[in-house]
MARKOLVEX-938661 format. One record per residue (C-alpha): residue number from 1; x, y, z. Coordinates in pm, whole numbers. Layout:
N
<r><num>NUM</num><X>X</X><Y>Y</Y><Z>Z</Z></r>
...
! end
This chain:
309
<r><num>1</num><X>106</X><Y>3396</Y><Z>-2916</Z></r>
<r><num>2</num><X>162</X><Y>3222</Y><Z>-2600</Z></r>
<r><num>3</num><X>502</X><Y>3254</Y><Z>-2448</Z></r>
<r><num>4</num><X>645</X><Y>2957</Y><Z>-2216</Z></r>
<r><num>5</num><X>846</X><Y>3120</Y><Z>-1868</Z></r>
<r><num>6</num><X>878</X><Y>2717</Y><Z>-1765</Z></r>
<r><num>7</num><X>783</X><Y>2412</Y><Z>-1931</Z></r>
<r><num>8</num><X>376</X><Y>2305</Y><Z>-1887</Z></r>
<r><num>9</num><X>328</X><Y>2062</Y><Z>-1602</Z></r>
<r><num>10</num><X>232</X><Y>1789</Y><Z>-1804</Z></r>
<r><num>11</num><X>365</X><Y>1537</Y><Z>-2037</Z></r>
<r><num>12</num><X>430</X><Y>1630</Y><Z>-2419</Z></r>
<r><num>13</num><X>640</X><Y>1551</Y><Z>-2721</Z></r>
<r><num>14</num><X>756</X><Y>1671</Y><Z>-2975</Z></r>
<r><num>15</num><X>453</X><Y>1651</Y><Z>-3183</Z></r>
<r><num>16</num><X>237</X><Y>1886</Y><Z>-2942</Z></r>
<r><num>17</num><X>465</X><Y>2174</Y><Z>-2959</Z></r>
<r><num>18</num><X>279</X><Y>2349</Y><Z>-3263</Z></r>
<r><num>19</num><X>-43</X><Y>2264</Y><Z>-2990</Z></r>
<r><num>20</num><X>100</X><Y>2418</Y><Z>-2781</Z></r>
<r><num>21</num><X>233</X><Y>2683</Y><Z>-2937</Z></r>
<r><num>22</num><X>621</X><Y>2594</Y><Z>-2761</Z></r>
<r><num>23</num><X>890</X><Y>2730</Y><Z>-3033</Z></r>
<r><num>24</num><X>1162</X><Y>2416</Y><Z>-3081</Z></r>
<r><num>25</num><X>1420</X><Y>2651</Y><Z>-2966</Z></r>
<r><num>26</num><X>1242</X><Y>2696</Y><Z>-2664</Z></r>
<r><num>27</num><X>1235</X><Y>2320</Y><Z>-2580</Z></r>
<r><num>28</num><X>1611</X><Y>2341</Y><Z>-2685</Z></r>
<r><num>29</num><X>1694</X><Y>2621</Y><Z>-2397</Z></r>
<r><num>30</num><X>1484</X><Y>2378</Y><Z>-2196</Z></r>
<r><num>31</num><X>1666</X><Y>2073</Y><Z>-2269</Z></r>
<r><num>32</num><X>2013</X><Y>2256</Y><Z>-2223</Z></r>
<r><num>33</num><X>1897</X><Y>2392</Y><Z>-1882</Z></r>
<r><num>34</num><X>1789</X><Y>2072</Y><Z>-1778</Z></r>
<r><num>35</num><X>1452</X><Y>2190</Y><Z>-1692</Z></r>
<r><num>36</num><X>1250</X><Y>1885</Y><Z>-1908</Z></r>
<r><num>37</num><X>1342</X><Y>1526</Y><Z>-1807</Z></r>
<r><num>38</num><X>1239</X><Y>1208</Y><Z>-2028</Z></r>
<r><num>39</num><X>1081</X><Y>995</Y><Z>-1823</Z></r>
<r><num>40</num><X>999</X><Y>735</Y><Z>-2117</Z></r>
<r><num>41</num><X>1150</X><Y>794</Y><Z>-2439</Z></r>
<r><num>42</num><X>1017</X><Y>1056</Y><Z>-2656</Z></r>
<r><num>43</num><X>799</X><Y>1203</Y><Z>-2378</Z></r>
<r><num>44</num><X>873</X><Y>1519</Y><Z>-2220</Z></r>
<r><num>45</num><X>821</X><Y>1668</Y><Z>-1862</Z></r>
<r><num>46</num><X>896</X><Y>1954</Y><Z>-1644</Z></r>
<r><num>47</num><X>1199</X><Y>1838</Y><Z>-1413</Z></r>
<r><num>48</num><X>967</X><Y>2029</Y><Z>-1124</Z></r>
<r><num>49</num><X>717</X><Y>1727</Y><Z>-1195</Z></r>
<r><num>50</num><X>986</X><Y>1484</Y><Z>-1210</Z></r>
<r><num>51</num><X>921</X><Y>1314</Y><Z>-841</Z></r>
<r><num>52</num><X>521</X><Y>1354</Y><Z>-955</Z></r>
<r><num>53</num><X>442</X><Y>989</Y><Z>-947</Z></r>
<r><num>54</num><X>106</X><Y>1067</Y><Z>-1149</Z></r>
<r><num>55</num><X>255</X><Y>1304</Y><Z>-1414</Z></r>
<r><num>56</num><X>520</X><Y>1038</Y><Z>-1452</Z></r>
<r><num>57</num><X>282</X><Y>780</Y><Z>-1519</Z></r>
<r><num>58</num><X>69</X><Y>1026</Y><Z>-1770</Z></r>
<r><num>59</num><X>407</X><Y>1007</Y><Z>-1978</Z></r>
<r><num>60</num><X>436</X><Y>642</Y><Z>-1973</Z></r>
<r><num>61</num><X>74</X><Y>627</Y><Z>-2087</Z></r>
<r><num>62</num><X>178</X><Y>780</Y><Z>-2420</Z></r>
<r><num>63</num><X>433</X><Y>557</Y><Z>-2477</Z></r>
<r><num>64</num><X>212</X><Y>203</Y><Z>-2355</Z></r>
<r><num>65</num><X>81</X><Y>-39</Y><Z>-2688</Z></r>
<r><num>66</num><X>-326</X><Y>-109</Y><Z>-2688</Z></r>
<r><num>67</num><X>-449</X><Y>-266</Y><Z>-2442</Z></r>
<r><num>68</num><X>-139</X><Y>-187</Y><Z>-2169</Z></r>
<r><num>69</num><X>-205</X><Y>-27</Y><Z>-1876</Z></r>
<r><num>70</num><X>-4</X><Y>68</Y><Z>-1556</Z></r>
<r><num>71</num><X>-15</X><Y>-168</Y><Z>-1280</Z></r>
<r><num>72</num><X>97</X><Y>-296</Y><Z>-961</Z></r>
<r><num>73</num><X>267</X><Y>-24</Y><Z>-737</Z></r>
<r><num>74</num><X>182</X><Y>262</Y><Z>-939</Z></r>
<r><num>75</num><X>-157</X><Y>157</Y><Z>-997</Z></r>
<r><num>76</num><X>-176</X><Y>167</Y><Z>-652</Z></r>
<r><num>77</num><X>-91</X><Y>479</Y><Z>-580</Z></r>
<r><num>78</num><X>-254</X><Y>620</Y><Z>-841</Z></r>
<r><num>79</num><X>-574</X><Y>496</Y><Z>-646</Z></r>
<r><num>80</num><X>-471</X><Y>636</Y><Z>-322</Z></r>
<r><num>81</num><X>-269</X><Y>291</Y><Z>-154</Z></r>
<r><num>82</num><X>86</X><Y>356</Y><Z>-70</Z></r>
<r><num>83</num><X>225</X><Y>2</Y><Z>-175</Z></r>
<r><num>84</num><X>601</X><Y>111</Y><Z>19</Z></r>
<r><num>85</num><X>758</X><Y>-31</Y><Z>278</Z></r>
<r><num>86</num><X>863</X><Y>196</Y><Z>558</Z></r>
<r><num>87</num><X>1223</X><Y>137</Y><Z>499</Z></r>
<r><num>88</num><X>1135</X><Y>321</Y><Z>141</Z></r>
<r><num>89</num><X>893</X><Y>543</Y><Z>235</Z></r>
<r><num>90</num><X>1057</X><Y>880</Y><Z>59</Z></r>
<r><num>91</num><X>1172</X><Y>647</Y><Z>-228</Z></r>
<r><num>92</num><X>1055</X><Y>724</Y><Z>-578</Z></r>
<r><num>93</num><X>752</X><Y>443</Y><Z>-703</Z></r>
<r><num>94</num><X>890</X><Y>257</Y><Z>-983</Z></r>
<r><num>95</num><X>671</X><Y>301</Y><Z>-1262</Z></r>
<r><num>96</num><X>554</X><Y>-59</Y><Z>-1344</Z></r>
<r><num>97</num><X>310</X><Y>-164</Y><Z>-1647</Z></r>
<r><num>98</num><X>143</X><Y>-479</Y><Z>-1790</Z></r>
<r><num>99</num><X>110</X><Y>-531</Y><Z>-2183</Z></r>
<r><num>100</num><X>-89</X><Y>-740</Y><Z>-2337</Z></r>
<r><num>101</num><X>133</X><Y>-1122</Y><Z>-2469</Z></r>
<r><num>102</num><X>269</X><Y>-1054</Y><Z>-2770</Z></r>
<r><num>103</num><X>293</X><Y>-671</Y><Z>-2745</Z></r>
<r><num>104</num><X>573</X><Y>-515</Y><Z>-2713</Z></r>
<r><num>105</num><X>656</X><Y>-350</Y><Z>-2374</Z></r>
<r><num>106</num><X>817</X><Y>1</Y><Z>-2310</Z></r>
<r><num>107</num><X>1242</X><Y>-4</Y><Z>-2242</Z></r>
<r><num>108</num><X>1319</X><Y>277</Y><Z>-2021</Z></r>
<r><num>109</num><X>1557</X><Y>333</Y><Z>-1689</Z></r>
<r><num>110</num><X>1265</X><Y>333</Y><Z>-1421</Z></r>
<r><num>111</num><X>996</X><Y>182</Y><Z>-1629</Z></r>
<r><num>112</num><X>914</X><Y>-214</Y><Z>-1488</Z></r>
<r><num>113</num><X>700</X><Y>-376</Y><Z>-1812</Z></r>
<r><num>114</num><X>571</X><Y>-730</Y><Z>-1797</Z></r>
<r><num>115</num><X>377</X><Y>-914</Y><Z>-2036</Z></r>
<r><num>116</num><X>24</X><Y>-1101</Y><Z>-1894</Z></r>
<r><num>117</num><X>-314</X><Y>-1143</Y><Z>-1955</Z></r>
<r><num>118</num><X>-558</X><Y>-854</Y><Z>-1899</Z></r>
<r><num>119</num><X>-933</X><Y>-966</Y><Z>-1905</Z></r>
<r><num>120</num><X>-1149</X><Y>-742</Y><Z>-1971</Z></r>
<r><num>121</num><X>-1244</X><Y>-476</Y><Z>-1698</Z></r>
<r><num>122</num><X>-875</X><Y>-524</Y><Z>-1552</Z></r>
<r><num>123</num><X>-760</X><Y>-197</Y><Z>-1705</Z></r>
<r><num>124</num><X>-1030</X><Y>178</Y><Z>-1539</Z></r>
<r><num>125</num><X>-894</X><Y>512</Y><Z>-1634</Z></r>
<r><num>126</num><X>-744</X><Y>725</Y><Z>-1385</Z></r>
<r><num>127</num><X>-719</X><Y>1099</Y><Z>-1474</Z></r>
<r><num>128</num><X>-655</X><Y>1006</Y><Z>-1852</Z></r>
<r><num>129</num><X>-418</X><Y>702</Y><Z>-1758</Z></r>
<r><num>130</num><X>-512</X><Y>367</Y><Z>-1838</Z></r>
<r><num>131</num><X>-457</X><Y>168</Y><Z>-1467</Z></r>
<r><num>132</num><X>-519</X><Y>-224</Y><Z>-1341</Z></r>
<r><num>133</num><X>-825</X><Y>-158</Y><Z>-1202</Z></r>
<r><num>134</num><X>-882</X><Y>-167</Y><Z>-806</Z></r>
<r><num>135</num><X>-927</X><Y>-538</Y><Z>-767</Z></r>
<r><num>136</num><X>-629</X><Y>-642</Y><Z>-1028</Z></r>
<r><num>137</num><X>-442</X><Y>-421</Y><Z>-829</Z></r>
<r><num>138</num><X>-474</X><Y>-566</Y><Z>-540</Z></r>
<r><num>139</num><X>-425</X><Y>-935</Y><Z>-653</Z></r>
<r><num>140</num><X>-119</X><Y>-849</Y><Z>-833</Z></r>
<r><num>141</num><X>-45</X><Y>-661</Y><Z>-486</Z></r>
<r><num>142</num><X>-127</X><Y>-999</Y><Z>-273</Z></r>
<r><num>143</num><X>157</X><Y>-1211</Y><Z>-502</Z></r>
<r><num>144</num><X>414</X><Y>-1039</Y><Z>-528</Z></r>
<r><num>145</num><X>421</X><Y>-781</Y><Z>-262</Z></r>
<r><num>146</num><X>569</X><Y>-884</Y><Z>40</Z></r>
<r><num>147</num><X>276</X><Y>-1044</Y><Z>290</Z></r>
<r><num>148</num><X>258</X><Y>-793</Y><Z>556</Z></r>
<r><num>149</num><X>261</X><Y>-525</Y><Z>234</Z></r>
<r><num>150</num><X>-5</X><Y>-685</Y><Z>49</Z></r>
<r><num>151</num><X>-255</X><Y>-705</Y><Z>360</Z></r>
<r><num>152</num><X>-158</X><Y>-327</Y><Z>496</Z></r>
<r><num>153</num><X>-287</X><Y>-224</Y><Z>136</Z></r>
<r><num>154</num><X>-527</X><Y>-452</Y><Z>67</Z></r>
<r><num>155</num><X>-673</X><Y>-339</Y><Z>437</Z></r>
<r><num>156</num><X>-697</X><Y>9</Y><Z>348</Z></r>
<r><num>157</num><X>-850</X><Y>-54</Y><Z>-36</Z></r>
<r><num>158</num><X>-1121</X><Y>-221</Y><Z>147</Z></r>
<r><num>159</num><X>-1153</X><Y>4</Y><Z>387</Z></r>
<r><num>160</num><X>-1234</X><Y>226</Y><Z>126</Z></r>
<r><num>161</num><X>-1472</X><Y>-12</Y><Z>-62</Z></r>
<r><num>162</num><X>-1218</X><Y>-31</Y><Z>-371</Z></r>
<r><num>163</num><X>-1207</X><Y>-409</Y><Z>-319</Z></r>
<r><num>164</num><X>-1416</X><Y>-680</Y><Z>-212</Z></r>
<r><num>165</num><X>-1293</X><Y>-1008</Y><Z>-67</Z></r>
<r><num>166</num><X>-1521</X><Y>-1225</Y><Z>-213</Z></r>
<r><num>167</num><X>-1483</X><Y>-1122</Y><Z>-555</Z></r>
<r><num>168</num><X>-1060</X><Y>-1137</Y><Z>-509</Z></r>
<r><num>169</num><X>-1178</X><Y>-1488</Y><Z>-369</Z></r>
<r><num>170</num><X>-1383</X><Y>-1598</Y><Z>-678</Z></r>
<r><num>171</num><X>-1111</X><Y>-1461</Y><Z>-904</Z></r>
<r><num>172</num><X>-827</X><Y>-1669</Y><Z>-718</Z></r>
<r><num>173</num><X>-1010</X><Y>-1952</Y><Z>-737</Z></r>
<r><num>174</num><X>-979</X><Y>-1948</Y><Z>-1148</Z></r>
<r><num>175</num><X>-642</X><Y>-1898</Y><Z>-1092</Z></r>
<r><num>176</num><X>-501</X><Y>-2295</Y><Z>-1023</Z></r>
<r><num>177</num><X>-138</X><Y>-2298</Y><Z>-1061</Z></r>
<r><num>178</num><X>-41</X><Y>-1983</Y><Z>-1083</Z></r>
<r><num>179</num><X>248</X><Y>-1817</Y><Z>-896</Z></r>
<r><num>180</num><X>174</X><Y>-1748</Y><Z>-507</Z></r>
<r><num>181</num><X>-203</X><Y>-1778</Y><Z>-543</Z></r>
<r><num>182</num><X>-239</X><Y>-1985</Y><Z>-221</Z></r>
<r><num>183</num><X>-79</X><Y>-1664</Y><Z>-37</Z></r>
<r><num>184</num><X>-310</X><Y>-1416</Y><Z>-194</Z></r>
<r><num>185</num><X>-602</X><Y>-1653</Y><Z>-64</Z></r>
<r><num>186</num><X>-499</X><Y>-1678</Y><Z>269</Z></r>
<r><num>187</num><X>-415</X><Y>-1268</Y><Z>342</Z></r>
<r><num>188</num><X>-747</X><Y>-1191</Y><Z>180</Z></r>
<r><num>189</num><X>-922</X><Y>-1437</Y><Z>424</Z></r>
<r><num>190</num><X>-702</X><Y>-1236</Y><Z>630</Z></r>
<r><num>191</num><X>-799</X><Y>-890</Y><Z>526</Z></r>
<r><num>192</num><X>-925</X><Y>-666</Y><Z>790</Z></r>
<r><num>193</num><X>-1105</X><Y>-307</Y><Z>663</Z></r>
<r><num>194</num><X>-1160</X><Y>-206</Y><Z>1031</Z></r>
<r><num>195</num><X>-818</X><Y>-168</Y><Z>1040</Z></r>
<r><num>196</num><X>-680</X><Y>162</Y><Z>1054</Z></r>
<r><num>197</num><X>-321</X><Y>177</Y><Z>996</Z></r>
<r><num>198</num><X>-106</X><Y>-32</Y><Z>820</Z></r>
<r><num>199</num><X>69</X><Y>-112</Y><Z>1147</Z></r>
<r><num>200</num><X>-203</X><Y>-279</Y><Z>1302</Z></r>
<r><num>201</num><X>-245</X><Y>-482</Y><Z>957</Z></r>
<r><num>202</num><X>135</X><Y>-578</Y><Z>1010</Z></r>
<r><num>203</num><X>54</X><Y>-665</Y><Z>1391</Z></r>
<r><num>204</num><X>-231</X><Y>-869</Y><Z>1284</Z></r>
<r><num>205</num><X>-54</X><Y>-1077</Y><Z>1069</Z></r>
<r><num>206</num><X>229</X><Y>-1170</Y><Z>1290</Z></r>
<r><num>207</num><X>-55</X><Y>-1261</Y><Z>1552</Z></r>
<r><num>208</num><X>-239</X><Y>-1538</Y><Z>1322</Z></r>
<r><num>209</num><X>95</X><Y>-1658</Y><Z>1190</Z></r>
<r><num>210</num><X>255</X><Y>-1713</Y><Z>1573</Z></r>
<r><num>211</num><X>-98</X><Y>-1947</Y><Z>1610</Z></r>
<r><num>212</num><X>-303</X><Y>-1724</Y><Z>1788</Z></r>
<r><num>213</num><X>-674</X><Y>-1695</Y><Z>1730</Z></r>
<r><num>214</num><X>-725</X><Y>-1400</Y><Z>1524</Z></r>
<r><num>215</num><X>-758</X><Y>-1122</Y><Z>1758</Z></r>
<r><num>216</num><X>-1117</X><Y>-845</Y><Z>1730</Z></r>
<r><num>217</num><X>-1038</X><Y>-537</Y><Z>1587</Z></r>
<r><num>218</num><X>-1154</X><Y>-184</Y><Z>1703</Z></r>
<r><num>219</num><X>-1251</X><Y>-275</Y><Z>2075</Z></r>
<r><num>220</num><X>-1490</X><Y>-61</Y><Z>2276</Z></r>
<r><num>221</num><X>-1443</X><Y>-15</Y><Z>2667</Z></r>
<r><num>222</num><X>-1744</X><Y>116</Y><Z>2803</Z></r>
<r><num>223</num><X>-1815</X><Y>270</Y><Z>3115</Z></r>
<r><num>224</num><X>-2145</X><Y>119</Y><Z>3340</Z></r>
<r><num>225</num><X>-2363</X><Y>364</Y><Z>3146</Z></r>
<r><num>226</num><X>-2294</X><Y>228</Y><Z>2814</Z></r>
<r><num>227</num><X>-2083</X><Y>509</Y><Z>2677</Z></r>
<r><num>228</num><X>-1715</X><Y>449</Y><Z>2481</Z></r>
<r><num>229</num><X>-1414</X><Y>543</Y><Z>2703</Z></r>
<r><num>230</num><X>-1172</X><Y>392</Y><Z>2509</Z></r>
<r><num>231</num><X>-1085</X><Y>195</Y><Z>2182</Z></r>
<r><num>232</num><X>-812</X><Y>-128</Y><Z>2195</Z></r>
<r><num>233</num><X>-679</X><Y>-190</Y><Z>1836</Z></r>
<r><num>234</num><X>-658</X><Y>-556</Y><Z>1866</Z></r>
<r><num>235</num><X>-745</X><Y>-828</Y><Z>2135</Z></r>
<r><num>236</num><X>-880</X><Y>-1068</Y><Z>2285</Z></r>
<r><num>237</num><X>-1216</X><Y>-994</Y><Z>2495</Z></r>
<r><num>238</num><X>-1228</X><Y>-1322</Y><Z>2667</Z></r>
<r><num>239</num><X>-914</X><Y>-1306</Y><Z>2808</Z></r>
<r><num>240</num><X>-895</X><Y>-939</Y><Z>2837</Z></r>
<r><num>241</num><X>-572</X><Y>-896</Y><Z>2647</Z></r>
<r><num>242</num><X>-560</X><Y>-645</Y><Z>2389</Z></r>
<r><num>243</num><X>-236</X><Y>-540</Y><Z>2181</Z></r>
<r><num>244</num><X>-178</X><Y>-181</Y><Z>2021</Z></r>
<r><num>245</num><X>-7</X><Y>-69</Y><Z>1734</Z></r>
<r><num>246</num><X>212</X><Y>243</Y><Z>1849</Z></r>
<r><num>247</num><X>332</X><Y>444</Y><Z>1530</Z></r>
<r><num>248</num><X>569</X><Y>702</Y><Z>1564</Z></r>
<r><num>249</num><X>324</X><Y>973</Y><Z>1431</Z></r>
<r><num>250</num><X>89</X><Y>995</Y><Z>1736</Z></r>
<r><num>251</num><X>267</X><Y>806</Y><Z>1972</Z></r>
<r><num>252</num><X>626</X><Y>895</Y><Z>1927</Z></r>
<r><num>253</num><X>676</X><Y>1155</Y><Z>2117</Z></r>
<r><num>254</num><X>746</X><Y>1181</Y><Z>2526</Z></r>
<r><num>255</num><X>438</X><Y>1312</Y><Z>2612</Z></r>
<r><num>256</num><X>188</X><Y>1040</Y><Z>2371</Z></r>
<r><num>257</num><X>434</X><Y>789</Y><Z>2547</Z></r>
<r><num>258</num><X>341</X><Y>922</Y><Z>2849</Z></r>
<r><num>259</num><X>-12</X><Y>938</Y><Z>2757</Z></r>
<r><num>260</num><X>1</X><Y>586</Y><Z>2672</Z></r>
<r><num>261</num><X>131</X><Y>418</Y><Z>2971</Z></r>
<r><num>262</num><X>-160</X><Y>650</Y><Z>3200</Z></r>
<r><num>263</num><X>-446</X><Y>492</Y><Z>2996</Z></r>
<r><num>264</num><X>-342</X><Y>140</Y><Z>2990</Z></r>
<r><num>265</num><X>-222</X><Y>149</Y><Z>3379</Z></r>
<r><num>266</num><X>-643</X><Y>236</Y><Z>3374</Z></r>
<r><num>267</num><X>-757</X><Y>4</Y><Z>3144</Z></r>
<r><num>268</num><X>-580</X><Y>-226</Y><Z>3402</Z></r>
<r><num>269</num><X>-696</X><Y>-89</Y><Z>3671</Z></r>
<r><num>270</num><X>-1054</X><Y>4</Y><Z>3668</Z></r>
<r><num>271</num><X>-1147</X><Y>-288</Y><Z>3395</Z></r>
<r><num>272</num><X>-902</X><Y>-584</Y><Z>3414</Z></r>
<r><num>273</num><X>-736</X><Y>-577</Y><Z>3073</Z></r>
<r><num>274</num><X>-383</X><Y>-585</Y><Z>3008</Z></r>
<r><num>275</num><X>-273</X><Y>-355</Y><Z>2710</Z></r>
<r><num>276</num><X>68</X><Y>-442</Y><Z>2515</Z></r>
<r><num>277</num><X>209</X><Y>-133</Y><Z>2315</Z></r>
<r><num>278</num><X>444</X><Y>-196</Y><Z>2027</Z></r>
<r><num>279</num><X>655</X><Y>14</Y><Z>1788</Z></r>
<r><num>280</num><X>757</X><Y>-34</Y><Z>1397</Z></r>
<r><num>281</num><X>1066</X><Y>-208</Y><Z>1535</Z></r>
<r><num>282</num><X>925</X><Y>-523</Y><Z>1705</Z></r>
<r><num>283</num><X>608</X><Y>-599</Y><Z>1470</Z></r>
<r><num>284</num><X>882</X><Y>-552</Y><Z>1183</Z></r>
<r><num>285</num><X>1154</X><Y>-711</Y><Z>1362</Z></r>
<r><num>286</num><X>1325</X><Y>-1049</Y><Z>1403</Z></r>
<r><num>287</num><X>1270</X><Y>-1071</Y><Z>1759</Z></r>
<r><num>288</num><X>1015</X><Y>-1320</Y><Z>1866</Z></r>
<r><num>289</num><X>932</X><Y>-1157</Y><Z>2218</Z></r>
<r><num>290</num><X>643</X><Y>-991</Y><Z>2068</Z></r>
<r><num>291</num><X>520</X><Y>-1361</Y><Z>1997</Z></r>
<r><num>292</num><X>628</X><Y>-1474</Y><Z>2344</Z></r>
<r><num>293</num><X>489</X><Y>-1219</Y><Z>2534</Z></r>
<r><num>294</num><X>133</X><Y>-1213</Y><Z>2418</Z></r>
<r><num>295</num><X>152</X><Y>-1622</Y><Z>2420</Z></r>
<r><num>296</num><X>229</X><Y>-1613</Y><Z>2822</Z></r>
<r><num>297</num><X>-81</X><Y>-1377</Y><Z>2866</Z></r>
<r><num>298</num><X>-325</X><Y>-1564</Y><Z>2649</Z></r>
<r><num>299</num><X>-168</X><Y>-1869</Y><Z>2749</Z></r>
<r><num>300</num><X>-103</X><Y>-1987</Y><Z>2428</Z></r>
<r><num>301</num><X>245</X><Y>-2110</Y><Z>2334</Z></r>
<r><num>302</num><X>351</X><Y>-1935</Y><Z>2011</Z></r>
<r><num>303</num><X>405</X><Y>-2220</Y><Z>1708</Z></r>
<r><num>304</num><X>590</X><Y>-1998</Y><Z>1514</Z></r>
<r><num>305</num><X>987</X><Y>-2006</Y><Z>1544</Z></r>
<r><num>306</num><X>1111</X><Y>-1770</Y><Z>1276</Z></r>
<r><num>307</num><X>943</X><Y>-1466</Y><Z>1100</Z></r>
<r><num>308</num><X>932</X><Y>-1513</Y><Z>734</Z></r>
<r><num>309</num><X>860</X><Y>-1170</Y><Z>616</Z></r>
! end
């Protein structure tokens, strides 16, 4: 017989110990010791897996009615789309679920369940887990994240060919009515899957919504022979402006700053286009001088006169 050191790494309940060949006093010691959590009632896991965002939705599988499936932020990131904001970044995902009208949904600390229609093909399995799939996903992303949220993630799901735009379109459009649909139309009109990072989604959209003519992403500066010296996140080619998204990652430290300012003092020198750099703090800011200063070199007064996100 099978003896258990530490619980297993997956979900179980009472019911699978004889499976598993787990003695009842040894979930007892467990218990006591505080090594198993219950992350939905009735539903064990290993308190080592407790931050696991997938084994945590595994357990809330066992506990969802027919026809339920996990959705919204945890559906994305059971997909491979971080839905958080920076500012939340090492926070734990919420574990968030749609059931079907009429059923009844799951009560638990942690657990977010909602009640709404699921046609059919909404729910895909994922590793055993019954999830929105990739496009109901990302138009329950689109309403009720916040904008610059739901356009870094819709960026990267199609990116990734998880999403099309045309079919979120055709599914919006048999949506009259319903809550924040004309946002979700506009960001995926919007959506961008040469985009790279979510901060150049976030730079994108304050561009457009300050008035300015949606700016080419990914541009190539080549040298007289045709080959690619360098690559401009966003711009403009007419008026040779280009802005750049600069995360803290690769550009955060002295010498990527440094870096930086050496290539655009030559993109400005040796082929006429002026480079802005900005950080996390002014495409997520208040402060309209990111607005102001792109308007004076495109020569376009910004019509925006408050962010909204």
């Amino acid at each position: 017989m099978r003896t258990w050191d530490q619980p297993p790494d997956g979900p179980f309940e009472r019911s699978d110990l004889d499976r598993l060949r787990i003695p009842r006093q040894q979930l007892a010691e467990w218990l006591a010791l505080g090594a198993v959590v219950h992350p939905v009632r009735g539903v064990y896991l290993a308190e080592r897996c407790a931050g696991d965002t997938g084994a945590r939705a595994a357990a809330l599988a066992r506990r969802l009615p027919p026809g339920a499936a996990v959705a919204r932020s945890t559906a994305a990131w059971l997909q491979g789309f971080d839905p958080r904001a920076p500012d939340q970044a090492d926070a734990p995902l919420p574990l968030e679920c749609v059931v079907p009208v009429g059923a009844t949904p799951p009560r638990r600390p942690g657990v977010v369940a909602r009640q709404s229609l699921l046609l059919p093909g909404d729910v895909v399995d994922v590793d055993g887990v019954p999830v929105t799939s990739p496009d109901r996903t990302a138009l329950d992303l689109l309403r009720h994240l916040r904008p610059h949220m739901g356009l870094a993630v819709l960026d990267a799901m199609t990116a990734a060919s998880a999403a099309a735009p045309d079919a979120l379109l055709e599914r919006l459009a048999g949506m009259p009515g319903q809550r924040s649909v004309a946002r979700a139309r506009r960001l995926v009109e919007l959506c961008e899957p040469a985009s790279e990072s979510y901060g150049e989604s976030w730079l994108r959209l304050r561009l457009v919504d300050a008035g300015f003519p949606r700016p080419e992403p990914q541009i190539w500066i080549h040298d007289r022979a045709g080959r690619g010296l360098y690559r401009l996140d966003l711009g403009w080619r007419e008026r040779k402006v280009a802005t750049e998204y600069d995360g803290v990652e690769f550009h955060g430290s002295p010498a990527a700053r440094a870096a930086d300012l050496r290539r655009r003092d030559r993109l400005a020198r040796e082929h006429g286009w002026t480079v802005v750099g900005v950080g996390r703090g002014e495409v997520l800011g208040h402060s309209l001088a990111l607005e102001l200063g792109v308007g004076h070199l495109l020569g376009i007064a910004p019509t925006i006169r408050r962010r909204t996100w």
